[in-house]
Structures are given as structure tokens and as C-alpha cells.
C-alpha positions in Angstrom: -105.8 -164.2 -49.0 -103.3 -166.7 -50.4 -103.8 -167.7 -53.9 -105.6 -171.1 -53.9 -104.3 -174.0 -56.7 -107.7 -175.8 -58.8 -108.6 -178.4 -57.2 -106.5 -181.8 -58.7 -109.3 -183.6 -59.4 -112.6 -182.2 -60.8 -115.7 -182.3 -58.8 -118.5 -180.1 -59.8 -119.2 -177.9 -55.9 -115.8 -178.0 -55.8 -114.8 -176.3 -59.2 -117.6 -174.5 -58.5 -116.6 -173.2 -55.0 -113.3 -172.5 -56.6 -114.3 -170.4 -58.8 -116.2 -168.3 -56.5 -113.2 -168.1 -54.0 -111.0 -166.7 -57.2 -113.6 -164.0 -57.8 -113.8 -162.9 -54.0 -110.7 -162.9 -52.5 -108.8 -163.0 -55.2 -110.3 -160.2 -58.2 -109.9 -163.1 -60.1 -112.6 -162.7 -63.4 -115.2 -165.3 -63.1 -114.9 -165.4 -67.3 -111.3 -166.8 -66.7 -111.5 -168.9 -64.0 -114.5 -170.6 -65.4 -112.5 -170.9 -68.7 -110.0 -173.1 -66.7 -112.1 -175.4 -65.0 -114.3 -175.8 -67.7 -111.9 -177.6 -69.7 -112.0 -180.6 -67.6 -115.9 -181.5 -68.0 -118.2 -181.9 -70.9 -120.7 -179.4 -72.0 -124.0 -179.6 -70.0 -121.9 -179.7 -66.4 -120.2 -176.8 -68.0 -123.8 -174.9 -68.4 -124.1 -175.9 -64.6 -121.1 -174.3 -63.6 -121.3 -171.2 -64.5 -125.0 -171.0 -63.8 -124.2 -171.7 -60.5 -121.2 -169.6 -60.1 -122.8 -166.9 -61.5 -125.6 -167.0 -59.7 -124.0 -167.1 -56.2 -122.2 -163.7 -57.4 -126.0 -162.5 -57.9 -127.3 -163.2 -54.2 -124.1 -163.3 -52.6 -125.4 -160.5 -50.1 -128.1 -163.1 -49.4 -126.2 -166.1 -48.8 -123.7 -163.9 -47.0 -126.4 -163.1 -44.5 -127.4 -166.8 -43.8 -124.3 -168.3 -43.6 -123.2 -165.3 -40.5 -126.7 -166.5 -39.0 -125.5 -170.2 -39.0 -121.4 -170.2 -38.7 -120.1 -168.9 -35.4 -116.7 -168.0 -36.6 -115.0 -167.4 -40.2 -112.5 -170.0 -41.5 -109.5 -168.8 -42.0 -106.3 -169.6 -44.3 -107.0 -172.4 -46.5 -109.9 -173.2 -45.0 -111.7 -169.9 -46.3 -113.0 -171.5 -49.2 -115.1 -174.2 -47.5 -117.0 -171.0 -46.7 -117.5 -170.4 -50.7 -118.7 -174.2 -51.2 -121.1 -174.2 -48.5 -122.4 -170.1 -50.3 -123.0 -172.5 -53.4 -124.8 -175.5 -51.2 -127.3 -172.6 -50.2 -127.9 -171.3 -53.8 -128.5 -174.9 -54.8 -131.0 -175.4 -52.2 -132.7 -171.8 -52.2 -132.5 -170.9 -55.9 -131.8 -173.7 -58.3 -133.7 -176.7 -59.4 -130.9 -179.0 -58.0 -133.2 -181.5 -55.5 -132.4 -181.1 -52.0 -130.6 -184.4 -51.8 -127.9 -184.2 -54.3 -127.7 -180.6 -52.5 -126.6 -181.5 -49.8 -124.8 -184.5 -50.4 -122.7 -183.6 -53.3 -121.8 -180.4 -51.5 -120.3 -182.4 -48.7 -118.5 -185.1 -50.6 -117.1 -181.8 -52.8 -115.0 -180.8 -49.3 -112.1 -182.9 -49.3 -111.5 -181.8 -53.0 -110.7 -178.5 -51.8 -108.6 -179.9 -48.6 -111.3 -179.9 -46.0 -112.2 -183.6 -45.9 -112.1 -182.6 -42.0 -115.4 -179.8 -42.5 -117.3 -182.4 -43.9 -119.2 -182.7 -40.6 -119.1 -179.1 -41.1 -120.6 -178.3 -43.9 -123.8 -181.0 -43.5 -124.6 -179.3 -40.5 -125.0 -175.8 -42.0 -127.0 -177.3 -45.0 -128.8 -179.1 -42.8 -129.6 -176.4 -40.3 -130.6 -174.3 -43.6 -133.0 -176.6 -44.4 -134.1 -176.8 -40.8 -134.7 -173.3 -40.0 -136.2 -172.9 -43.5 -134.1 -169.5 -43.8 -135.5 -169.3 -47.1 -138.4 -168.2 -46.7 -137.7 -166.1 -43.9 -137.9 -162.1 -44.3 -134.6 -160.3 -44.2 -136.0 -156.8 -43.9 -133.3 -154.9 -45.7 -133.3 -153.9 -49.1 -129.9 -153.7 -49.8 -129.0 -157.2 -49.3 -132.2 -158.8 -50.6 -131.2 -156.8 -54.0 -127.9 -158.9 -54.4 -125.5 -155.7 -54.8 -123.1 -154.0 -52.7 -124.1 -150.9 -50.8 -122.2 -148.5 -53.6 -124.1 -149.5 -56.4 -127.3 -149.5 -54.5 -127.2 -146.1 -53.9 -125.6 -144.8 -57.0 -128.5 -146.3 -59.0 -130.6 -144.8 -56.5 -129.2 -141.5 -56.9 -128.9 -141.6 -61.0 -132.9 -143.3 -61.5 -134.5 -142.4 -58.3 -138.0 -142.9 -60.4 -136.9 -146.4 -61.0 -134.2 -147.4 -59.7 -136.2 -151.0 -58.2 -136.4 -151.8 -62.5 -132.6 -150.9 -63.3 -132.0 -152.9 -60.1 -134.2 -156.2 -61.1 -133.2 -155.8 -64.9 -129.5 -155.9 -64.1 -130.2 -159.0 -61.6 -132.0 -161.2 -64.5 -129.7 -163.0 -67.3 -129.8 -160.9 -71.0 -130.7 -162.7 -73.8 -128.1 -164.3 -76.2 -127.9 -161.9 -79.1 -126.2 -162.4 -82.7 -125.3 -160.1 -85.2 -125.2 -161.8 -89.0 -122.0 -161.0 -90.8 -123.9 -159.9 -94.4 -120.5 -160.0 -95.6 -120.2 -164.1 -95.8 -123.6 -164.4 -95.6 -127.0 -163.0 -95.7 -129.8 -162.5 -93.0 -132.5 -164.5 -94.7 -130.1 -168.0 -95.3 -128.8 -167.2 -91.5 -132.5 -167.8 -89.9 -134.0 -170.6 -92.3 -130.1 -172.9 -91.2 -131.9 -171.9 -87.7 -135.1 -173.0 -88.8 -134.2 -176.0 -89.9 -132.3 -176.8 -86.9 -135.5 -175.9 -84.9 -133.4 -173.4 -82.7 -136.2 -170.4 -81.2 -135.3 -166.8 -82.2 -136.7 -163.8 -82.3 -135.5 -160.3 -84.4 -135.5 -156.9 -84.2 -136.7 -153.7 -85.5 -133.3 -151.8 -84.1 -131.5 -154.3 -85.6 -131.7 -155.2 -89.1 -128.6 -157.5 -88.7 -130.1 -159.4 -85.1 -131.2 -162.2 -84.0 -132.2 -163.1 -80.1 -131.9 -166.6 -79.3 -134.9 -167.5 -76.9 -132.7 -170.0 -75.4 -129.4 -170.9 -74.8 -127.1 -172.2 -77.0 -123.5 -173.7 -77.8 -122.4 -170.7 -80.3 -120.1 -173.0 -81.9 -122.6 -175.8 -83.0 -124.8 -172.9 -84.7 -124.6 -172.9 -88.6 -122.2 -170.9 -90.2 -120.0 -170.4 -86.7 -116.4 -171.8 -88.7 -117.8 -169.6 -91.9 -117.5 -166.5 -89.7 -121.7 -165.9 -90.8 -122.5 -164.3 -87.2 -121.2 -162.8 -84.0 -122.1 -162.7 -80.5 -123.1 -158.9 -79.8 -125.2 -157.6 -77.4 -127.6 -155.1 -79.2 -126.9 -151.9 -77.2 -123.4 -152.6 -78.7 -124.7 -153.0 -82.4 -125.6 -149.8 -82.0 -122.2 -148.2 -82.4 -121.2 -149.1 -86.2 -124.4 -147.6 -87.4 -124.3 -144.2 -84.9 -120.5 -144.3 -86.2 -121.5 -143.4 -90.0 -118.3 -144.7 -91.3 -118.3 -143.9 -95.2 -116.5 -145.3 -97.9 -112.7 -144.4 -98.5 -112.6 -143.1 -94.8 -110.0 -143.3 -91.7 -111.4 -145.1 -88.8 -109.9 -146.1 -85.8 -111.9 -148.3 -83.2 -110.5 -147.1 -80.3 -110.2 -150.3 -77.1 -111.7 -152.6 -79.0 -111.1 -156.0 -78.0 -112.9 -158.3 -78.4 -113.5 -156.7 -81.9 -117.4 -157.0 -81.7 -117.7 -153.6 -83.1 -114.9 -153.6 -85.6 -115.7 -156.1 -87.5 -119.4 -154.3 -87.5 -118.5 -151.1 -88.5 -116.1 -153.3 -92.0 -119.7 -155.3 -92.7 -121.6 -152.1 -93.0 -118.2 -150.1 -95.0 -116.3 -152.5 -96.2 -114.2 -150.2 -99.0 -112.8 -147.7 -95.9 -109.3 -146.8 -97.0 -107.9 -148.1 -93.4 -109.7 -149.1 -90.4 -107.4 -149.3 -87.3 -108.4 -151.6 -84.3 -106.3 -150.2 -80.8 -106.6 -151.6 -77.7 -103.8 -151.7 -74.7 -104.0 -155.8 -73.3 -102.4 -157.6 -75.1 -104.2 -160.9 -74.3 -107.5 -159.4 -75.1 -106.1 -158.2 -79.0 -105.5 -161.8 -79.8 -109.1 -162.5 -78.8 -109.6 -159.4 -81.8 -107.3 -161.7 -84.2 -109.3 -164.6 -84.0 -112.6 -162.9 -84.1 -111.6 -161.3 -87.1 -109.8 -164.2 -89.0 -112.8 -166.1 -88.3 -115.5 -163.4 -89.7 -112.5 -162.8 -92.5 -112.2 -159.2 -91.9 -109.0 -157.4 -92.3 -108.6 -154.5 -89.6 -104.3 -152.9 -88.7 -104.6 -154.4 -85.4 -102.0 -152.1 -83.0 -100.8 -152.9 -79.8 -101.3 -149.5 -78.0 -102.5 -146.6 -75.3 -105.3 -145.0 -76.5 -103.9 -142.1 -74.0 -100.8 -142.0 -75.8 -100.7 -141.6 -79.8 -98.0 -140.4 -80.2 -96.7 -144.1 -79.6 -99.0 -145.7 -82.7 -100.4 -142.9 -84.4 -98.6 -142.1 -87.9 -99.8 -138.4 -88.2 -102.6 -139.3 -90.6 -105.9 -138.0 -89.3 -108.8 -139.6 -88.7 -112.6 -139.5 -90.3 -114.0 -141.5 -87.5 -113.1 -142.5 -84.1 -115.2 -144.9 -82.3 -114.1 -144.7 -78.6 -115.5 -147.8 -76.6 -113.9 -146.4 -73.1 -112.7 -148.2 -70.0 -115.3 -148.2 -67.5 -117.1 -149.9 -64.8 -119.2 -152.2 -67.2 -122.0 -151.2 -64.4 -124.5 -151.6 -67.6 -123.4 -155.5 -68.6 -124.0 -156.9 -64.7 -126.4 -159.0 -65.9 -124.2 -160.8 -68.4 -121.2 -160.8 -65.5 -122.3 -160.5 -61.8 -119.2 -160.7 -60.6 -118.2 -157.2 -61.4 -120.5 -156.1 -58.7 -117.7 -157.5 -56.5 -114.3 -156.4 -58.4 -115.4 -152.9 -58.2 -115.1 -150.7 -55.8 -116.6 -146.7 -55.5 -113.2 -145.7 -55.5 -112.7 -146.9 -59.0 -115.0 -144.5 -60.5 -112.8 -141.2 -59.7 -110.3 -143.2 -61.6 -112.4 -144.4 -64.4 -113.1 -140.9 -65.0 -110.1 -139.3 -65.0 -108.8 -141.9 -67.7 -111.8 -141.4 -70.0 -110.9 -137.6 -69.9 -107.4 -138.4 -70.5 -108.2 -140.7 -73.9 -111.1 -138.7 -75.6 -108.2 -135.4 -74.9 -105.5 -137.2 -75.9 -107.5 -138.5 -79.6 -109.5 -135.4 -79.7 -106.3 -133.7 -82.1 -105.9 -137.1 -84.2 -109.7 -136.6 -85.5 -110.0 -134.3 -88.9 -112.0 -131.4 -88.8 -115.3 -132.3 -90.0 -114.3 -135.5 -88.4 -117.2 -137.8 -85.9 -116.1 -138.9 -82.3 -118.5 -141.7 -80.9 -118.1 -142.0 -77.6 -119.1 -145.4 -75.6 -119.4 -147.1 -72.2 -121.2 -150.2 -71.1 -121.9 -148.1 -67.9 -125.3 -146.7 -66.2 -123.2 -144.5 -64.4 -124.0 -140.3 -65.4 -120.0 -139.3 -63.8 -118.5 -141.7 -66.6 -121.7 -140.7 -69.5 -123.3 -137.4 -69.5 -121.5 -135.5 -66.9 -117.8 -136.7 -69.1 -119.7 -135.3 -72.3 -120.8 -132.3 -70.6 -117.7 -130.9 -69.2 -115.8 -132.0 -72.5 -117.8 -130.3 -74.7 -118.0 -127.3 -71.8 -114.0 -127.2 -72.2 -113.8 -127.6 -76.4 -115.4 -124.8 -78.2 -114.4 -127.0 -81.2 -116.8 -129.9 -80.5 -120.4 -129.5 -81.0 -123.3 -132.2 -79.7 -124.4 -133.9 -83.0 -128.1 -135.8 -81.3 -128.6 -139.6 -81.5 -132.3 -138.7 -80.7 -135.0 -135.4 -80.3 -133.9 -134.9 -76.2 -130.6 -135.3 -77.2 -128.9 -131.8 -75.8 -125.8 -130.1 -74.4 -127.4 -130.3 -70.9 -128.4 -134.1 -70.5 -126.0 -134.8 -73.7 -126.0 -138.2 -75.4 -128.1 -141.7 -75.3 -128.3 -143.6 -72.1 -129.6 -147.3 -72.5 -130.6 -149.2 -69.1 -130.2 -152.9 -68.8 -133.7 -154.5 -70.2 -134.5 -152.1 -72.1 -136.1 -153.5 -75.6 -133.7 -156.6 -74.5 -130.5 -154.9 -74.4 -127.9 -154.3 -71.7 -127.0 -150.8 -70.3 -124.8 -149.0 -72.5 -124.2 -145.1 -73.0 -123.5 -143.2 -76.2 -122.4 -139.4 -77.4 -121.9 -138.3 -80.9 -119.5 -135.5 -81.5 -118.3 -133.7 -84.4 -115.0 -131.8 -84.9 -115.4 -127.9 -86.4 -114.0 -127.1 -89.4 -113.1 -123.8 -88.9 
């Protein structure tokens, strides 16, 4: 599909449809696109746009299936994405609290924005031949599309939780909570929630988390207190999870291993602060300067490094170390909820690869760990090929490497702890512990 320009001129369905077209013919992330078209409109039709977006990437099966019941044939060329805008006139009128009228309308008058002023007569038929068929509220009798994921993931969730695989399914369709994690180094938790207080913002805490706060609604991070004083960052808490299972001590060697956006690094220097070095790796580029303005802001002073993880002998300086936190590439299958539109840039094929390069990495750092050393190894997967099975065969091949448990089932057999999406708020994430012999 050819690459499509943003519209000149904003219009709401039309950035809107033009962001969904990026995201499925063009792999485009729906984080970027949305960053580009958000910069043209003010705040609350900003919180529309990607509520909408995001949300025709969660029923997109669904729409799919309504709009082959309604259009004859596909349109084609540049026309293709007159296909997206009228997907996001049926989320409007099937899921969203946009009245009917502005529904419809809107969506039409969006059409010539995108260069199909001539499928105006189009697109108000299908919207109104929605409405009139009421498809709806009509059964569609098959349990893959009314899920909202593709085939693939259906049945691999199927396969890994076949005693609830319908709860992993409905948990990883809703939208996770906003959680914050309250830098103790610039400020402290108790001043953090009464500035909330007093602002009248809703939160709740909890007992995980001695450093969280969930918003009960959500918010504009930058207009919370403290955001310029670097007193909180946005972190999930499945990923607040890692500094503390980590264990970093004072006057260690730690390198945070991919690590953009830096969420976890600048955890793991609030709880150790007085580590002799702490070395934040990741390979893009782009992402790393995300790192260096999360960390400038929080004032945390991390060796950021441009590098491979598969290949230290490119960065590494010989000098080994005490902890390695390893947040590996994966197929974020476990963070759906907070971006549906990975559903759609992944493929099954990708997992074979995924695999093979998490193998790669945890052998290639494996001999830059000290004996005695701790290896955390992460994913924000749900998958078992990229969690247990990669700990199981790894510690199966290293007779150095011994299980150290992150709870009592914690074993060599089902090694390591696998969160699901929802559970005690938090989105799907996986973690193993493993220590270095000395001998």
C-alpha cells in the first residue's frame, strides 16, 4: 500500500482515519502517528483521538465483519483509506458515546480531507445502512472476531490459559489504569498524594507498591504537581516490579539492559542511589533520547550507551557486572491493553524470531555477569515460548545458572513469575531470577 501524506488540514475522522490507515497498511505505531496529528489540536480532541483510534484497533475484527456485509467491493489505491474512516464511523455509532448525528455527519464531511470528496455519497450510505440494519445488535456467532484479536493470538492464549483464556482475553481488551511511581529521591510519597489531594485528583495505592499511585481517571501527566521537578514517573506496576526483584546494592555494577524509555532505570537509582556505575543499553537510537529526557527530568545520572545487547564486545569495557536487568525484545503480547494496535503489527511468524534473539542476548551477557552475580530477566509478554520455556532451556544448557524463586511455585520446571493483564491492576509481564555460580 502506498504511503499516505496527513491530511493538510486537520479534521478530527479524518486524523483519526489516518491514523488507522498508518497502523494497517503501513506497520506504522499508533504511538507515533498519533504523536504527529496530535500536535495540530488542543487537548480534549486529542483524548478523542486516540480513544477512538485505539479503540477501532480493539474491535477491528468486528467492524471488519460489518463493513464486508455492507461494501460490495474494496477500494483500492488511495481510496483505501475511506475504508478506515468509515471502520471509525462504525465504532462511533456502535461503541462510543458520540450521538448518532454528529456520527454520521462529521464522518462524511471528514471524506474530502482524505481526497474522497467523491465517496461522500459513499460513506453516508454505509452509516446509514448500519444504522438501518441495526448490525449492532445482531449476533455474529464467532468467537474469534467478536474477541477483537487476530486468529494467532486467539489460539496461543487459548493454548497457554486454556482454564481462562476468556479472562486474559477480556482483561487485555479493557484499558489499564494510569499508574505512577514517586521518585523518593526529589520527593517523598506522603507530600506526592496530599499536592493530589489538594488538587482533588482520585487515586488509589498499593500494597505491591510502596512507591505507587493508580490514578482512577485520566489525566494530563504534565499538569500533575511535581511533573517539571521530576517527583513521579509513569510505570505500569508489573514493571515496578523489576528494581526491587533486581536487589541492586550499594557500590555495585548494574547494567539495565534495552531500556528505553528508562522506566526501570531510573527505579532501580531511587531505590540504590550510591551504585558505583549503572549502565543504561539500549540499540534505537531514537528511543535512548526518550531515556535522556526521562532521566534529566527525574535528575538521575545513568552511562547511557548506544549499543547491541547481542554484541558486548562493542560497549562493554571488560568490567563485570553485579546485576543485569534484561528487559528483552518481545511481542509486548502482555501490554495490549495499553497499545491494541500490536495485535495487528505482529505476526505468528515473529515469535520464532523473538525467541531466537532473547537466547542470543541473555548468551551473549551471560559471561559479562560476575560470579555470584543476579540476571533478571523480563518481557511484557504472556507468551510461555518467549517466558518459561526461554528460562527452562537456558538454565537446561548452563550448569552455571541456578533458579533463584520470585515466589513458593517458583521451580526449574514452570521457572519464573508470569503476571496476566488485570491482574491486581497490572499489565502482563513475565519475570526470572538467575544467579551466576561461583565456583
Amino acid at each position: 500500500m502506498k504511503p499516505l501524506p496527513l491530511p493538510k488540514q486537520k479534521n478530527l475522522r479524518a486524523d483519526c482515519a489516518w491514523v488507522v490507515y498508518q497502523v494497517l497498511e503501513q506497520g506504522k505505531s499508533s504511538r507515533d502517528c498519533l504523536e504527529k496529528v496530535q500536535r495540530r489540536h488542543n487537548p480534549r480532541d486529542n483524548a478523542w483521538l486516540q480513544e477512538m483510534s485505539l479503540g477501532v484497533m480493539r474491535k477491528l475484527p468486528i467492524l471488519q465483519h460489518w463493513l464486508r456485509a455492507l461494501l460490495d467491493r474494496p477500494l483500492k489505491g488511495n481510496k483505501k483509506v475511506i475504508e478506515h474512516l468509515i471502520l471509525v464511523g462504525f465504532y462511533q455509532l456502535a461503541f462510543s458515546r458520540v450521538s448518532a448525528h454528529a456520527a454520521v455527519g462529521e464522518t462524511v464531511n471528514a471524506a474530502p480531507y482524505l481526497g474522497g470528496g467523491g465517496l461522500k455519497g459513499l460513506v453516508n450510505a454505509l452509516l446509514r445502512n448500519f444504522q438501518r440494519e441495526a448490525l449492532a445488535d445482531k449476533p455474529i456467532n464467532n468467537p474469534i472476531i467478536e474477541s477483537g484479536f487476530p486468529k494467532w493470538i486467539y489460539k496461543a492464549i487459548d493454548s497457554a490459559y486454556p482454564d481462562n483464556s476468556q479472562q486474559v482475553r477480556e482483561a487485555s481488551n479493557g484499558m489499564g489504569p494510569l499508574w505512577l511511581r514517586v521518585n523518593q529521591q526529589q520527593t517523598d510519597f506522603t507530600t506526592f498524594c496530599n499536592a493530589l489531594d489538594k488538587l482533588d485528583i482520585p487515586y488509589t495505592t498499593s500494597e505491591q507498591h510502596p512507591s505507587a499511585v493508580i490514578l482512577k481517571k485520566r489525566e494530563d501527566i504534565t499538569s500533575l504537581p511535581g511533573f517539571e521537578k521530576g517527583w513521579f514517573a509513569v510505570q505500569d506496576g508489573a514493571a515496578q516490579l523489576a528494581a526491587a526483584y533486581l536487589g541492586a546494592k550499594s557500590g555495585e555494577r548494574v547494567l539495565d539492559c534495552c531500556c528505553a524509555p528508562g522506566g526501570k532505570t531510573g527505579h532501580v537509582l531511587e531505590l540504590t542511589p550510591d551504585l558505583e556505575t549503572c549502565i543504561a543499553l539500549d540499540f534505537d537510537e531514537k528511543r535512548l533520547q526518550r531515556v535522556r529526557e526521562n532521566m534529566t527530568r527525574l535528575k538521575h545520572t545513568p552511562v547511557i550507551i548506544h549499543g547491541d545487547a547481542s554484541q558486548p564486545a562493542d560497549w562493554w569495557d571488560g568490567q563485570a557486572f553485579d546485576r543485569i536487568l534484561l528487559d528483552a525484545p518481545c511481542s509486548a503480547t502482555g501490554v495490549i491493553r495499553r497499545h491494541p494496535d500490536i495485535r495487528w503489527l505482529r505476526k505468528s511468524s515473529d515469535i520464532d524470531a523473538l525467541k531466537l534473539l532473547q537466547a542470543k542476548i541473555l548468551e551473549a551477557l551471560w559471561p559479562t555477569l560476575k560470579p555470584g552475580g543476579t540476571l533478571l530477566y523480563a518481557t511484557c509478554s504472556i507468551l510461555p515460548a518467549e517466558n518459561v520455556e526461554q528460562i527452562r532451556t537456558f538454565l537446561a544448557n548452563h550448569d552455571d545458572a541456578t533458579l533463584l524463586p520470585l515466589h513458593e511455585n517458583d521451580s526449574n520446571d514452570i521457572p519464573g513469575r508470569q503476571i496476566l493483564p488485570g491482574e491486581a491492576q497490572m499489565d502482563g509481564f513475565y519475570y526470572a531470577r538467575l544467579v551466576k555460580s561461583e565456583g
